[in-house]
Residue frames relative to the residue before (quaternion, step in Angstrom):
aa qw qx qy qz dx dy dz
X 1.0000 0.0000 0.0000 0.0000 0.00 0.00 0.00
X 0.7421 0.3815 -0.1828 0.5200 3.74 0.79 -0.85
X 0.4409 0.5715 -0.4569 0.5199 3.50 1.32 0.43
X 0.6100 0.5030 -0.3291 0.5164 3.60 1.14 -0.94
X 0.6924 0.3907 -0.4085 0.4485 3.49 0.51 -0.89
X 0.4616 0.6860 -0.3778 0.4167 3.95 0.72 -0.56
X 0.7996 0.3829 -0.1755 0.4280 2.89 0.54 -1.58
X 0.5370 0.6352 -0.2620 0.4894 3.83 0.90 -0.44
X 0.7377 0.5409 -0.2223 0.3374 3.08 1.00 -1.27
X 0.7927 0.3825 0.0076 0.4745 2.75 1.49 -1.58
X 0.6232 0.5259 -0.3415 0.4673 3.53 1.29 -0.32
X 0.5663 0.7483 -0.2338 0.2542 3.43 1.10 -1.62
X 0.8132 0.2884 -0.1703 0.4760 3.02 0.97 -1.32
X 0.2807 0.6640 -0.4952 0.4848 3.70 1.73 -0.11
X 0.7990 0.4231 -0.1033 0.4147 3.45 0.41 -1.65
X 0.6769 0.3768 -0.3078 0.5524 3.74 0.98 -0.09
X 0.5842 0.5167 -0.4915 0.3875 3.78 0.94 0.21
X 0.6315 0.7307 -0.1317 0.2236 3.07 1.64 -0.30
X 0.4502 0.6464 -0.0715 0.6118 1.87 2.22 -1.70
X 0.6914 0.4772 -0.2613 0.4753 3.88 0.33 -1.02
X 0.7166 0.2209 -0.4444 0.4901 3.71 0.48 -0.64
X 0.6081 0.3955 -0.5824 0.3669 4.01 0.32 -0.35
X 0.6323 0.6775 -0.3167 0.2022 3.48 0.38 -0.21
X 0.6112 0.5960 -0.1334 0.5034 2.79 1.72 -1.23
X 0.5396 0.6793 -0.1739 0.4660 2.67 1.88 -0.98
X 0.6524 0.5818 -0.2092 0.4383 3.33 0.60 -1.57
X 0.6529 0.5203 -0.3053 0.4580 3.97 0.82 -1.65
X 0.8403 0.4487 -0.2260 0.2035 3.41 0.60 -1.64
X 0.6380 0.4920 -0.1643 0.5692 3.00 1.93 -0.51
X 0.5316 0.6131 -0.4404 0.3842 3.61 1.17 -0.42
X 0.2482 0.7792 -0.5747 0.0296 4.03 0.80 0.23
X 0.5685 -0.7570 0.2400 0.2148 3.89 -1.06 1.14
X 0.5089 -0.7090 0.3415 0.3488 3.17 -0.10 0.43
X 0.5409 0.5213 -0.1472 0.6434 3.36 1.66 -1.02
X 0.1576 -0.7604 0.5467 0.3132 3.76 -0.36 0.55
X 0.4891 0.6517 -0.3279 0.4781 3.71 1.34 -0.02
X 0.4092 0.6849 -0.4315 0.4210 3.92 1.57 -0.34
X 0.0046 -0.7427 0.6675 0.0534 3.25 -1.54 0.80
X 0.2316 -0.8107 0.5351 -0.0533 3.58 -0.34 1.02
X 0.0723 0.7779 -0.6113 0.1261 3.12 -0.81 1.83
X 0.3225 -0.7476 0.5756 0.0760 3.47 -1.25 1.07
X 0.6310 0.6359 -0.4020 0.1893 3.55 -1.37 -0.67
X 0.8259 -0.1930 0.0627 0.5261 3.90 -1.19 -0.03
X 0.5483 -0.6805 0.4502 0.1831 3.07 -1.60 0.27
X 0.5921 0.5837 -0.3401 0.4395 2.79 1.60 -0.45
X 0.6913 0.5090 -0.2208 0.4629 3.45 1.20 -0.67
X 0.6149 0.4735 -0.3540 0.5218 3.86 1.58 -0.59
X 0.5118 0.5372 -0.6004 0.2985 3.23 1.23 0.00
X 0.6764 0.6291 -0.2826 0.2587 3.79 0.72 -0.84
X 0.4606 0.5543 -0.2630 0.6414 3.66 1.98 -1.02
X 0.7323 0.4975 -0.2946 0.3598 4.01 0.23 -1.30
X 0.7273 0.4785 -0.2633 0.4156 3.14 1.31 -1.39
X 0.7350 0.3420 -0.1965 0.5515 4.15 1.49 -0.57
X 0.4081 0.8320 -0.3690 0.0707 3.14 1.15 0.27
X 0.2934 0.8564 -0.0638 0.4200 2.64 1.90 -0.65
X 0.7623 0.2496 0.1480 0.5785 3.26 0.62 -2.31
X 0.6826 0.3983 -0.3684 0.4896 3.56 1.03 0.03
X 0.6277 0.3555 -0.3774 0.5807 3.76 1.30 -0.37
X 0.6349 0.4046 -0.4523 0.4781 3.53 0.57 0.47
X 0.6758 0.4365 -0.2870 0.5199 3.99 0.56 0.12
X 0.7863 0.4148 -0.0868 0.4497 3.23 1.18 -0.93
X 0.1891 -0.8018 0.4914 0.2825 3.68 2.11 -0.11
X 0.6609 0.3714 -0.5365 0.3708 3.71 0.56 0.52
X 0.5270 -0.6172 0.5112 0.2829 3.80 -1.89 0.30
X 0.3729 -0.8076 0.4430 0.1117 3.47 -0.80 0.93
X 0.0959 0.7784 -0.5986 -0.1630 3.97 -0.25 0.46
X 0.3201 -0.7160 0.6130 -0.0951 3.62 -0.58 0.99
X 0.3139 0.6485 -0.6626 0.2046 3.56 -1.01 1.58
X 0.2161 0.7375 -0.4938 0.4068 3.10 -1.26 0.98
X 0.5398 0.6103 -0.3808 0.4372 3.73 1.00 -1.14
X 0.8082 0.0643 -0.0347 0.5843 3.36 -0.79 1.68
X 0.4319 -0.7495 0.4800 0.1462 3.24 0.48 0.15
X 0.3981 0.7873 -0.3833 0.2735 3.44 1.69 0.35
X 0.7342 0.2928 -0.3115 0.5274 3.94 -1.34 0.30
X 0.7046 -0.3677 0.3455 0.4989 3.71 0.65 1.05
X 0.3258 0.5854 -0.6979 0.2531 4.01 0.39 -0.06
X 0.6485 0.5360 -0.5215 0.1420 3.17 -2.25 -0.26
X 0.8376 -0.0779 -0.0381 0.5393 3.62 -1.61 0.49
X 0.7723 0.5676 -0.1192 0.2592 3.12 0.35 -2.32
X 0.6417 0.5226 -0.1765 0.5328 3.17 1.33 -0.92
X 0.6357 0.6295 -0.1917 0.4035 3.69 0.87 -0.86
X 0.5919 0.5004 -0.3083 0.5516 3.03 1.44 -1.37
X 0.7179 0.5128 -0.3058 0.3581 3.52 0.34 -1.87
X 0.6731 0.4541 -0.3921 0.4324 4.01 0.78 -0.49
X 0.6411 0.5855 -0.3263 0.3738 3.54 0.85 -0.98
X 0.6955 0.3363 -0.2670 0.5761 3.54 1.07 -0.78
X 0.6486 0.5987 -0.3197 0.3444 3.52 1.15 0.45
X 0.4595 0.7466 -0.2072 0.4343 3.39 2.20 0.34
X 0.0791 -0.7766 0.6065 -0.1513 3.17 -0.47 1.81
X 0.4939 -0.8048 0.1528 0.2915 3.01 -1.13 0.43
X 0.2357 0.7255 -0.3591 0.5378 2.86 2.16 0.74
X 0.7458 -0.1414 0.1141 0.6409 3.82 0.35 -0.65
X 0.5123 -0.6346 0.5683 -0.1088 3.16 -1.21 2.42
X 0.4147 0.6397 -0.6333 0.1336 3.36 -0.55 0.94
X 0.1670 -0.6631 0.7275 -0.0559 3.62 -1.38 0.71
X 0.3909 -0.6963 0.5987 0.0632 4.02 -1.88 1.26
X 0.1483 -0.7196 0.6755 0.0628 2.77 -1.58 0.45
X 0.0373 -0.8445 0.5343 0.0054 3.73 -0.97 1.08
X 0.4176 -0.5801 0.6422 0.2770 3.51 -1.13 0.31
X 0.7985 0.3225 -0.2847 0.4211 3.97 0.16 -0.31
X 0.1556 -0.7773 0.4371 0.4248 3.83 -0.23 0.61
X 0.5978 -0.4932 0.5330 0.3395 3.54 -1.84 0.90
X 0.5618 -0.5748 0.5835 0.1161 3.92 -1.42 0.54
X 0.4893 -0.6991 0.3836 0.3530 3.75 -0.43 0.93
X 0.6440 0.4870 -0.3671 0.4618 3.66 1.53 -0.51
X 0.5781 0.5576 -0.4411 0.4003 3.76 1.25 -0.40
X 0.6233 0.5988 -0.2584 0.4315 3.23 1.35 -1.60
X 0.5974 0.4544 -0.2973 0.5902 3.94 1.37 -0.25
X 0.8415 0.1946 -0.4006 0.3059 3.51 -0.32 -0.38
X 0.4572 0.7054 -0.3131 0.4420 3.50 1.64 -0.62
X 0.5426 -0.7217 0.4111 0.1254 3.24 1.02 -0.73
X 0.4647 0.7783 -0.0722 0.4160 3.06 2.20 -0.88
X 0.2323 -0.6194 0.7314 0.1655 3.70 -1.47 0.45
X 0.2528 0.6525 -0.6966 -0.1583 3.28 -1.45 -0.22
X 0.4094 -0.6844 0.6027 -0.0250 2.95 -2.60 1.08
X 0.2593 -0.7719 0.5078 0.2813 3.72 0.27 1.26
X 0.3165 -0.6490 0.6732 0.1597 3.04 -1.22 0.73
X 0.7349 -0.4062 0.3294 0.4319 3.59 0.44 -1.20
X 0.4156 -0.6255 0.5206 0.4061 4.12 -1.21 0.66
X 0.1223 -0.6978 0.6982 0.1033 3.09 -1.63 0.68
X 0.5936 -0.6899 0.3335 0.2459 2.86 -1.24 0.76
X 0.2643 -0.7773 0.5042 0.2678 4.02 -0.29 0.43
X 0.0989 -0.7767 0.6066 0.1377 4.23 -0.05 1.33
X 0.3068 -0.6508 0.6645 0.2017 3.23 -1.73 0.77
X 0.3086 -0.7499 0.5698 0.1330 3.43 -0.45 1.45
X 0.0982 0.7117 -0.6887 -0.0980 3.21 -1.86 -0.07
X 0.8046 -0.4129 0.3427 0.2543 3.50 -0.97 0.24
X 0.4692 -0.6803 0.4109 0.3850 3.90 0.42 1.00
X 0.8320 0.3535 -0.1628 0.3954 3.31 0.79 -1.34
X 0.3251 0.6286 -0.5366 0.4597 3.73 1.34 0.87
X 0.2363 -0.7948 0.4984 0.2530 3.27 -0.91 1.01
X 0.3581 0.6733 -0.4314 0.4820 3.63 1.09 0.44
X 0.0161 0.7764 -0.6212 0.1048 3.60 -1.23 1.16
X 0.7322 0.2574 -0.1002 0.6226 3.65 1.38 0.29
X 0.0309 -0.7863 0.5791 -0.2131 3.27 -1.41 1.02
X 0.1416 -0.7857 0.5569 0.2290 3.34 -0.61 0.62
X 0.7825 -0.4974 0.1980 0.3178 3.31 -1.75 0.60
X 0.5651 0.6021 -0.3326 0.4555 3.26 1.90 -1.03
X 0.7761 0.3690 -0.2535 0.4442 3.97 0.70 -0.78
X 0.5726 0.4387 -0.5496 0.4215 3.33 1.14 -0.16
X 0.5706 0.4713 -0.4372 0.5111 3.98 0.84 -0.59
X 0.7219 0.3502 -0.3658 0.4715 3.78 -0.15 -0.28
X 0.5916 0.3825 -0.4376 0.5588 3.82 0.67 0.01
X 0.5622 0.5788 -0.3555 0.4717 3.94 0.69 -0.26
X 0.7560 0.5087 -0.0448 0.4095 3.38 1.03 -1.47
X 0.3876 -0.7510 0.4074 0.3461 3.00 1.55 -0.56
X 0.4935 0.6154 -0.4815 0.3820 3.74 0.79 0.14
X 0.6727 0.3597 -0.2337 0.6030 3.77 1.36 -0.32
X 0.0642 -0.9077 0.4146 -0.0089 3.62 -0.29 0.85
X 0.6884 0.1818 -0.1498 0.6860 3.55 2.07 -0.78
X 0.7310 -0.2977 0.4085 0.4583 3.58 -1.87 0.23
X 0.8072 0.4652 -0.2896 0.2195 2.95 0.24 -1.74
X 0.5250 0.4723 -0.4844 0.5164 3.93 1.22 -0.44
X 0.7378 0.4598 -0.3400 0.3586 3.95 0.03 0.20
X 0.5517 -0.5267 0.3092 0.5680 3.67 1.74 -0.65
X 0.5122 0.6074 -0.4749 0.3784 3.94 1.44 -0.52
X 0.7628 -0.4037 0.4171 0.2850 3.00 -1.59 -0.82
X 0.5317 -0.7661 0.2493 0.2612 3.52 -0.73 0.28
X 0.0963 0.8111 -0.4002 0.4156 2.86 0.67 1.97
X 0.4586 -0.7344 0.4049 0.2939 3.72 -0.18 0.75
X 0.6676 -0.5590 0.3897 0.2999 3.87 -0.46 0.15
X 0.0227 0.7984 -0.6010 -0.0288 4.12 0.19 -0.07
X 0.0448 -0.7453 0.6627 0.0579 4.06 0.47 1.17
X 0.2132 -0.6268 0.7469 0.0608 3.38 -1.77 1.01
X 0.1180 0.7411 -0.6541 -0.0953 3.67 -1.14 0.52
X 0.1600 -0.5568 0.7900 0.2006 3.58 -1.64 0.22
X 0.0732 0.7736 -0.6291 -0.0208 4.19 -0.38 1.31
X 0.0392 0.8288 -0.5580 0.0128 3.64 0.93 0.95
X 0.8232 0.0789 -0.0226 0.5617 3.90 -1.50 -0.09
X 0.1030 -0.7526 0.6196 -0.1977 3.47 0.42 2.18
X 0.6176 0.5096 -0.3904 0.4543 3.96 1.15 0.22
X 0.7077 0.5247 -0.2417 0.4067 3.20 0.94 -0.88
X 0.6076 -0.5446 0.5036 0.2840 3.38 -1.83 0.32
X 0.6423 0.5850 -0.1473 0.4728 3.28 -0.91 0.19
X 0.8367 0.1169 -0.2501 0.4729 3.53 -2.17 0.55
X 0.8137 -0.1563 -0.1010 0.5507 3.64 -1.40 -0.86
X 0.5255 0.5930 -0.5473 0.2696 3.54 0.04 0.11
X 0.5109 0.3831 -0.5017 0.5835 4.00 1.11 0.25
X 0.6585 0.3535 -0.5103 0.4253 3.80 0.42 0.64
X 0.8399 0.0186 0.1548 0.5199 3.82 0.74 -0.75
X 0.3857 -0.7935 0.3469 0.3182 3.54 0.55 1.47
X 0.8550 0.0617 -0.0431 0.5132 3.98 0.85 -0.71
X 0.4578 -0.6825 0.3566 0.4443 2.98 -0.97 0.38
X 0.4839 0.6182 -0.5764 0.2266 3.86 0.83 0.33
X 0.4503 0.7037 -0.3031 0.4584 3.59 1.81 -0.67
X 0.6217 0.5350 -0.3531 0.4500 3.58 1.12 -0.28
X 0.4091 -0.6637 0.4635 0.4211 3.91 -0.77 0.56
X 0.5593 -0.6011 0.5168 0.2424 3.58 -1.05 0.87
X 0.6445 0.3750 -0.2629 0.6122 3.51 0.29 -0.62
X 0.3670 0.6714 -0.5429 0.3460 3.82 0.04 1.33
X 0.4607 -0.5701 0.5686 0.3734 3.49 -1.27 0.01
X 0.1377 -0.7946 0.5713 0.1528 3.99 -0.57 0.52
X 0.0886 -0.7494 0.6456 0.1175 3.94 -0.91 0.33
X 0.4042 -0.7070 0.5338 0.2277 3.21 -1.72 0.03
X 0.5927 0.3987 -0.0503 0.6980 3.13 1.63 -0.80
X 0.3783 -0.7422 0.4844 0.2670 3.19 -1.89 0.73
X 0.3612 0.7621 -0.3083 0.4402 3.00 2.19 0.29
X 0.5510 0.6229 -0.1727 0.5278 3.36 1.83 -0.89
X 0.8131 0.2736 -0.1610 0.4880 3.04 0.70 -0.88
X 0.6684 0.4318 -0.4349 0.4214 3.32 1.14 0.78
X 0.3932 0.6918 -0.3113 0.5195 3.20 1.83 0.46
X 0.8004 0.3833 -0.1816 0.4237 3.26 1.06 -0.94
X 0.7932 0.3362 -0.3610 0.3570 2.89 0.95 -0.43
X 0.3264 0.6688 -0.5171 0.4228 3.35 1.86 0.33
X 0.5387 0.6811 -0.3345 0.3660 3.67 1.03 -1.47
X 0.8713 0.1605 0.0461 0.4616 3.28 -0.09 -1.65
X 0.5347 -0.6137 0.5532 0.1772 4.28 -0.59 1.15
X 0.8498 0.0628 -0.1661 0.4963 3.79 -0.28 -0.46
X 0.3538 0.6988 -0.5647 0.2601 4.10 1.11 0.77
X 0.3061 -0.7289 0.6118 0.0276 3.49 -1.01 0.60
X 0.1206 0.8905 -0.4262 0.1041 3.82 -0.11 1.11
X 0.3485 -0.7068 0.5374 0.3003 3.94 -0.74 -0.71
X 0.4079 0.7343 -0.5416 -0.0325 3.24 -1.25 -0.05
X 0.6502 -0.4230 0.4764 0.4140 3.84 -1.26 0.29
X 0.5601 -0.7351 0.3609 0.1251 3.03 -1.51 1.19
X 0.6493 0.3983 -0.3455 0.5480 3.27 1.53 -0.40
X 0.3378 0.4760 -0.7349 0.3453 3.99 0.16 0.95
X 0.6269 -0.5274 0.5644 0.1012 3.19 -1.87 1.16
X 0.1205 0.8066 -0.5330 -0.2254 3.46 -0.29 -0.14
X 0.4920 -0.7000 0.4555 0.2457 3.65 -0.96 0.68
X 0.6602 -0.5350 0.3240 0.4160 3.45 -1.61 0.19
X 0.5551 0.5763 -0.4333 0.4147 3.92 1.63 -0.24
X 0.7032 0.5385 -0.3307 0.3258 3.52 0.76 -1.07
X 0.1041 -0.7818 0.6104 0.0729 3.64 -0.76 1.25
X 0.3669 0.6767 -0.5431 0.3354 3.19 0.17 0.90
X 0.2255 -0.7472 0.6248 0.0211 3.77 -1.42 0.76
X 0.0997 -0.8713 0.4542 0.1567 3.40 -0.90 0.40
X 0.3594 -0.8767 0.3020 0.1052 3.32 -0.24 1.31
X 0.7371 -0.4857 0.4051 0.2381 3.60 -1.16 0.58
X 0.2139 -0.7939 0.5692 -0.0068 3.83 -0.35 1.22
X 0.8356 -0.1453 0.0603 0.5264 3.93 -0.06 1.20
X 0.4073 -0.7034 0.3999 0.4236 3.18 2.02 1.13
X 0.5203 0.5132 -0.5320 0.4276 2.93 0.29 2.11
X 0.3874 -0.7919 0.3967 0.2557 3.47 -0.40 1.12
X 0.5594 -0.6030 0.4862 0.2952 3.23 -1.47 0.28
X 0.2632 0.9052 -0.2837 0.1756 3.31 0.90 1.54
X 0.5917 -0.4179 0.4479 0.5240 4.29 -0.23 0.06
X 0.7454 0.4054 -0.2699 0.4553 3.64 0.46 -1.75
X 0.9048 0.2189 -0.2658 0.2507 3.26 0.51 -0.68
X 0.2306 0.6138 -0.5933 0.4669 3.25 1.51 1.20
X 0.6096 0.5529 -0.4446 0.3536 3.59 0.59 -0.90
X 0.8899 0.2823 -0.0268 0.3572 3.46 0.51 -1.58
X 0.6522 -0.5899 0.2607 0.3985 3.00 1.74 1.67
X 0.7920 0.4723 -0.2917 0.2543 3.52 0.15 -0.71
X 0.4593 0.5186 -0.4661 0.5503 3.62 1.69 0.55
X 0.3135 -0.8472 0.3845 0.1900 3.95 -0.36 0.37
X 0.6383 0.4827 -0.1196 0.5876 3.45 1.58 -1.22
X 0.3646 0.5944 -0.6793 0.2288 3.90 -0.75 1.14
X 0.1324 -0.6666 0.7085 0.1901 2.60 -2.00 -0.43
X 0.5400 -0.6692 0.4663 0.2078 3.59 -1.44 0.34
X 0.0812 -0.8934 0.4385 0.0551 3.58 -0.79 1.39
X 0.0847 -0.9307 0.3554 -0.0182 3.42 -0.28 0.93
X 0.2187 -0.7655 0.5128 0.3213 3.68 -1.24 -0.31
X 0.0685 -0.7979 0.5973 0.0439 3.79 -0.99 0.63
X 0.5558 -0.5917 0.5819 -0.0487 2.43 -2.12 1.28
X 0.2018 -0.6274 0.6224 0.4223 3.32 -1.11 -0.31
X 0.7268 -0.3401 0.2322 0.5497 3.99 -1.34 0.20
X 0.8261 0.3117 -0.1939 0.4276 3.85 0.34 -0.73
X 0.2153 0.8598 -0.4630 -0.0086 4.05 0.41 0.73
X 0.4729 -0.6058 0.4694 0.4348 3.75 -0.60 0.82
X 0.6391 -0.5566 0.4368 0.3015 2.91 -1.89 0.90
X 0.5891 0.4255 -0.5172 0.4522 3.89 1.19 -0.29
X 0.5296 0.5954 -0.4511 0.4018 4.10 0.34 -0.72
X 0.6466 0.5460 -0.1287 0.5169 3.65 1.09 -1.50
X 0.5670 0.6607 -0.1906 0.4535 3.37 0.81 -0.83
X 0.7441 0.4547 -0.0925 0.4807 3.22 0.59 -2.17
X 0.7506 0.3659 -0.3562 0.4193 3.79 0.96 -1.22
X 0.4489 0.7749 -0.3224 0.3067 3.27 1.01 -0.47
X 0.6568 0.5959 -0.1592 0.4339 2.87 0.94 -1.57
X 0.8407 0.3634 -0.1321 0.3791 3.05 0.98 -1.15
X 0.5660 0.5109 -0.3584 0.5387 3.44 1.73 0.06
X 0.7500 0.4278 -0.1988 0.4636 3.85 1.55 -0.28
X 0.5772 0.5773 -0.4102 0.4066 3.47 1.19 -0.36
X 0.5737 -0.5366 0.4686 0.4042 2.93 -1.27 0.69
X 0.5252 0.6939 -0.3877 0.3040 3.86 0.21 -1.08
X 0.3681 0.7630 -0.3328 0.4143 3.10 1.22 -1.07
X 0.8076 0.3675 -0.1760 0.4262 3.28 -0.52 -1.96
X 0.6179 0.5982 -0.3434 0.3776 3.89 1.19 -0.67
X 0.6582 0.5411 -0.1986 0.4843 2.95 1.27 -0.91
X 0.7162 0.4050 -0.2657 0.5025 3.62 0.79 -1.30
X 0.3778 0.5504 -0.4837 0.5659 3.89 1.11 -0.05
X 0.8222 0.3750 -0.2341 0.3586 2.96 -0.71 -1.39
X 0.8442 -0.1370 -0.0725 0.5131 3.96 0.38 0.11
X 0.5819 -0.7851 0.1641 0.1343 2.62 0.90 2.38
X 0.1375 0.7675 -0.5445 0.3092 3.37 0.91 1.48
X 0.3977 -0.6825 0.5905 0.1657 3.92 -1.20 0.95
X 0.3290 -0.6860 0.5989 0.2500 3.63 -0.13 1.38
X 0.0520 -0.6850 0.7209 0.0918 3.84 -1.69 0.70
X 0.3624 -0.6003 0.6750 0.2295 3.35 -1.27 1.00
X 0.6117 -0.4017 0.4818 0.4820 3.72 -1.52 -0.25
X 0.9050 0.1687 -0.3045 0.2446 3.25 -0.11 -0.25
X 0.5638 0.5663 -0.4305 0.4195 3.19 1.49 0.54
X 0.2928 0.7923 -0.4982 0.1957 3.96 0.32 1.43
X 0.5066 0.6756 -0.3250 0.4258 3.39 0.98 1.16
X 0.1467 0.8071 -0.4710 0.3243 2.85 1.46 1.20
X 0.2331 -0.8132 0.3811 0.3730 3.64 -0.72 0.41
């Protein structure tokens, strides 16, 4: 079992420098046909929201959208976003999207704006075939922590523990860190991923694994995995509102300090349309205005 987690550890990122240079690759060379194109990069959790109005925003906004990010694959994610946003000229328009918010000192030296989009909810997965559907915040952090190791210390079955993590943007505020301020707080003897595709692999893979992930991943007909109630509380919008869901994080779009009024335009759209609220419904995301980013 801890050979698997080795492996992960050590291949993943073999396999994500890669990913990053075709990527880098992919931005600098993707120039638009349309000189009116605007090209945005960065997490998946957040392109799900641009992908899902894109449509309705290149129709309000008379400009074409190119959109990458799905899965967060070819290096996509935060890291990327940042590196495109500060990459906007006015020859070819591009602007990011992240899943992790950026710190007022990042948001300074980077150079950078950012535009909440909205909280999402962070689901603690488990294996379809765990008979367990509920947890409280104190054992899901001690099963993270390693101080809980089997089902049975929780009411399951007697079955060791199999922890999954995705500890991406380990600088930043925010996301899994409302489960476990660092990732040294995390038990070492764990299964790491790069992808949240990964981590729905594994814990389909392995029956008594214990993972995370953002509420708007899709989940296919392969992935047997379920995600389970926190102080018999769902992983809901309402109950980000009313405090009583504990585990989110904060999705957004960015700019560099000087964005055109069409780039401006495009996020806009997407923090004011109504459609919006369709979307954040549908994969129970808390709509954020600009000035409403004081969520704990």
């Amino acid at each position: 079992m801890y050979f698997t987690s080795f492996r992960y550890r050590i291949f993943s990122p073999l396999l994500l420098c890669a990913f990053l240079l075709l990527s880098n690759n992919l931005i600098a060379d993707h120039s638009p046909e349309n000189p009116t194109a605007i090209t945005g990069a960065g997490a998946h959790f957040a392109w799900v929201i641009f992908d899902s109005l894109k449509d309705e925003i290149e129709q309000s906004t008379g400009h074409k959208l190119q959109l990458f990010g799905k899965g967060s694959s070819l290096g996509m994610g935060c890291n990327a976003g940042i590196k495109l946003a500060k990459q906007s000229t006015p020859s070819h328009q591009t602007f990011g999207f992240t899943c992790c918010p950026l710190s007022q000192e990042e948001l300074d030296k980077e150079k950078l704006k950012i535009y909440p989009l909205a909280e999402e909810p962070i689901m603690i997965l488990v294996n379809k075939k765990n008979p367990l559907s509920n947890l409280s915040t104190k054992q899901v952090r001690l099963i993270f922590s390693g101080k809980i190791t089997n089902w049975k210390d929780v009411g399951g079955w007697d079955k060791p523990i199999v922890v999954v993590t995705r500890l991406h943007c380990k600088d930043r505020p925010g996301h899994w860190k409302t489960i476990l301020p660092t990732a040294d707080h995390f038990v070492k003897k764990r299964l790491d991923v790069s992808s949240a595709e990964e981590m729905v692999k594994l814990v389909t893979d392995f029956e008594t694994s214990f993972g995370h992930i953002g509420s708007t991943w899709v989940f296919d007909k392969k992935s047997n995995v379920k995600a389970i109630t926190i102080n018999n509380v769902a992983a809901t919008a309402e109950n980000l509102k009313n405090n009583t869901y504990p585990f989110h994080r904060r999705l957004s779009a960015i700019t560099n300090l000087n964005p055109s009024s069409e780039i401006l335009s495009t996020i806009h759209q997407v923090q004011n349309g109504k459609s919006f609220n369709d979307v954040a419904k549908k994969f129970n995301l808390l709509p954020l205005k600009p000035d409403e980013t004081d969520l704990p």
